[in-house]
C-alpha positions as a printed Julia matrix, in Angstrom:
112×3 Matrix{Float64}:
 82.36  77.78  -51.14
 78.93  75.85  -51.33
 77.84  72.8   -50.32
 79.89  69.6   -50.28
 78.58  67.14  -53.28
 76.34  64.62  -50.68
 74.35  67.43  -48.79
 73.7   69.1   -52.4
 72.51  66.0   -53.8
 70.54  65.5   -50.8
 69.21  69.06  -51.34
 68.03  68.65  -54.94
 66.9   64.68  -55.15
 63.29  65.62  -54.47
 63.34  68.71  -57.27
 65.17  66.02  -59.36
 62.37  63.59  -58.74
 59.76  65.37  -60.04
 61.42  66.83  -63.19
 61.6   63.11  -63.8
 58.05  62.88  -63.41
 56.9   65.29  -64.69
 59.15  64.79  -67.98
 58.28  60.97  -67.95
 54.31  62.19  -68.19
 54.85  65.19  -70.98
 56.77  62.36  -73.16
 53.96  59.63  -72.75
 51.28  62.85  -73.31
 53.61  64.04  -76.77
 54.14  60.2   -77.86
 49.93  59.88  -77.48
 49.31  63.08  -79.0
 51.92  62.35  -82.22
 50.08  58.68  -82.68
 46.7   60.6   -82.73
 47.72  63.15  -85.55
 48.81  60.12  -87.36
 46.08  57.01  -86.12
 44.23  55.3   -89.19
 40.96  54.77  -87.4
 37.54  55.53  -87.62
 36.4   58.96  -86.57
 34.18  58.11  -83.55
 37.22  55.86  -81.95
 39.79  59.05  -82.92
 37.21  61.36  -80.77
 37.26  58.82  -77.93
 40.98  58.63  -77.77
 41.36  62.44  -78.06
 39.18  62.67  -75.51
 41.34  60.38  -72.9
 44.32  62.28  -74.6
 43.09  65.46  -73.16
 41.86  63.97  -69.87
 45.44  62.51  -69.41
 46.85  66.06  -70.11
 44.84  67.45  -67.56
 45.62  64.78  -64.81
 48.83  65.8   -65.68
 48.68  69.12  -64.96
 46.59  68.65  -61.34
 49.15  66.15  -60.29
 52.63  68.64  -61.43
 50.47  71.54  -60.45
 52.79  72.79  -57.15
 55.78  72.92  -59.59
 53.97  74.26  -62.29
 52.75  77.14  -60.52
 56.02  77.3   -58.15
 57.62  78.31  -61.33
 55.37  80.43  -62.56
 53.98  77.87  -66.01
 50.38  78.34  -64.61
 49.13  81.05  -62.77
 46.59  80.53  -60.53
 43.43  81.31  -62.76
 44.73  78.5   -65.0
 45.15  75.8   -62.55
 41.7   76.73  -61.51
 40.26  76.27  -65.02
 42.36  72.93  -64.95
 41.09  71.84  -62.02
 37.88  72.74  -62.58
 38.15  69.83  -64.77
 38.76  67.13  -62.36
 36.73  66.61  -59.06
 39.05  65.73  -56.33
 36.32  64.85  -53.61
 35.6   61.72  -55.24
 38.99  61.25  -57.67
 35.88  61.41  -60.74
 35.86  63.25  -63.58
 34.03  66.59  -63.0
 30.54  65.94  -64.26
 30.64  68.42  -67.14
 33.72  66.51  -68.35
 32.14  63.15  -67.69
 28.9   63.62  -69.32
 31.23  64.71  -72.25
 33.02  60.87  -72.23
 29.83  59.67  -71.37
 27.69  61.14  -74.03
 30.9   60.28  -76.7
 30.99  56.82  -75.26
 27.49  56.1   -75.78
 27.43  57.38  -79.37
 30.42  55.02  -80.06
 29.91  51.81  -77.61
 28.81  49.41  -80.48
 31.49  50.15  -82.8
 33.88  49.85  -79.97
């Protein structure tokens, strides 16, 4: 017969919570993506904003990675590579990924 309609609610409000999450971060990531295919600036602020883009993706991806790899998205060699990207000991930026910004902050700071 199943479960009555509070203990299944009860049983699925967590899952439920992070599909809201998780959908909540892909349509901020799509609606940042979409304004960068289309933004009318200069080509050393459109590299700085990809950049953050693709940092923000990635964030994304470490913080949904239990569902994503529950579910079988990601396998585990390509949470690795994602995480790879991220430093967690510290919550900074890996330093290969950092001396990236860095290096395309510099080269931009005065026209920012």
């Amino acid at each position: 017969m199943g479960m009555d309609r509070v203990a299944a609610w009860n049983y699925s409000s967590v899952d439920w919570t992070f599909a809201a999450k998780a959908h909540c971060h892909y349509a901020v990531l799509n609606a940042f993506q979409s304004a960068l295919q289309t933004a009318k600036v200069n080509d050393n602020n459109l590299a700085i904003l990809r950049a953050l883009c693709s940092l923000y993706g990635v964030f994304g991806i470490i913080q949904y990675s239990g569902e994503f790899t529950m579910d079988g998205y990601l396998s585990t060699d390509q949470f690795s590579k994602a995480r790879s990207l991220l430093s967690f000991s510290n919550y900074s930026v890996h330093e290969t990924y950092k001396k990236y910004l860095q290096g395309v902050l510099k080269k931009n700071k005065a026209k920012l």
